[in-house]
C-alpha positions in Angstrom: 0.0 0.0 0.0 1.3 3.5 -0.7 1.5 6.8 2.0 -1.0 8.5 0.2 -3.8 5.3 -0.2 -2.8 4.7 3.9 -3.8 8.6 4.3 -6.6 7.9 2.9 -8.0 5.0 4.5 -6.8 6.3 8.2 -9.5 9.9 7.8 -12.4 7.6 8.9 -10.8 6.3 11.8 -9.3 9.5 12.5 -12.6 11.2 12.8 -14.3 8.8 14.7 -11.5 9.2 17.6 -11.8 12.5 17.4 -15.7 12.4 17.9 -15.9 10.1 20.1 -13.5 12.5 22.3 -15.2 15.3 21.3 -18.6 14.0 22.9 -17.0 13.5 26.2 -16.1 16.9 26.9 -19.3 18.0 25.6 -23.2 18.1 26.7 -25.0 17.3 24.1 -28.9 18.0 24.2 -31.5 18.2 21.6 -30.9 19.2 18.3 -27.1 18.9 19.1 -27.6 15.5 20.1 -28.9 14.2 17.1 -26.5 16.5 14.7 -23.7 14.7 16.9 -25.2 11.1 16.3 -26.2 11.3 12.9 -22.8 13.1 12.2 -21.0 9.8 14.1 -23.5 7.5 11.4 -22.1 8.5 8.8 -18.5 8.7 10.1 -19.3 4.8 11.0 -20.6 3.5 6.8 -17.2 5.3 6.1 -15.0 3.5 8.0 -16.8 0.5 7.6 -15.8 1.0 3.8 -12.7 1.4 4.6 -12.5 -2.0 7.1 -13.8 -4.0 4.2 -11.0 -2.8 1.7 -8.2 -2.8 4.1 -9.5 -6.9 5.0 -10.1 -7.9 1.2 -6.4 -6.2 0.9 -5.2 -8.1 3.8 -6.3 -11.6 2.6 -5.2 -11.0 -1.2 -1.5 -10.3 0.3 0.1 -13.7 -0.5 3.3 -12.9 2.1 1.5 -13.2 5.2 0.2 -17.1 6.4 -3.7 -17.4 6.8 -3.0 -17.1 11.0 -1.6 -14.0 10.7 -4.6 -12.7 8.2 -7.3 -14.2 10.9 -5.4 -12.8 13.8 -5.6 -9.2 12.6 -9.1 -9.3 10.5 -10.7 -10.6 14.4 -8.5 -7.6 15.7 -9.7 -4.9 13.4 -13.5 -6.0 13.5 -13.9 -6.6 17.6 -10.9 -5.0 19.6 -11.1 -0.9 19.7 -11.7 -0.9 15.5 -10.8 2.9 14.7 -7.2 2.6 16.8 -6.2 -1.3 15.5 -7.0 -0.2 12.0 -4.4 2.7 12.0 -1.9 0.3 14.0 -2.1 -2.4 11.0 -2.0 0.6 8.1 1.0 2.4 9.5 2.9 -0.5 11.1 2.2 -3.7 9.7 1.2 -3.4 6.6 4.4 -2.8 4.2 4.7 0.2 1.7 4.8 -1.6 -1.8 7.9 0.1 -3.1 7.5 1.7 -7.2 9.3 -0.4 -9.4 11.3 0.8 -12.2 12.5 -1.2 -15.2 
């Protein structure tokens, strides 16, 4: 994968970290409520796009044994998603280096 397609896929888990912070310094009531929770919605079908490509990229990757690919695929779906995502983008998964010939 290349910085800028890692960039990409970290915003969604970016911004659901930082609104999940942001609504616990915050009081949220009426109309702000549901701004706030429809706001974290959409936030959530992002990175949920983004889950499913990084996985379907993780288990086309021929380098890494099928424990390995289960091990982090259970990791991103059920432990802390947002956070495990941008651990596995930025220090698992390899930068595929540009080859010229």
């Amino acid at each position: 994968m290349n910085k800028s397609l890692k960039i990409l896929l970290s915003i969604p888990s970016i911004l659901i970290i930082i609104a999940v912070i942001y609504s616990f310094f915050t009081d949220l009531e009426g109309e702000q409520y549901f701004l706030y929770f429809n706001t974290l919605i959409v936030f959530q079908i992002i990175y949920l796009l983004t889950l499913i490509y990084i996985v379907v990229q993780l288990w086309k990757d021929e380098r890494k044994t099928k424990n390995t690919k289960w091990t982090w695929t259970l990791l991103m779906i059920f432990f802390v998603q947002p956070i495990t995502t941008l651990v596995y983008l930025w220090a698992v998964e390899p930068e595929r280096k540009k080859t010229t010939s």
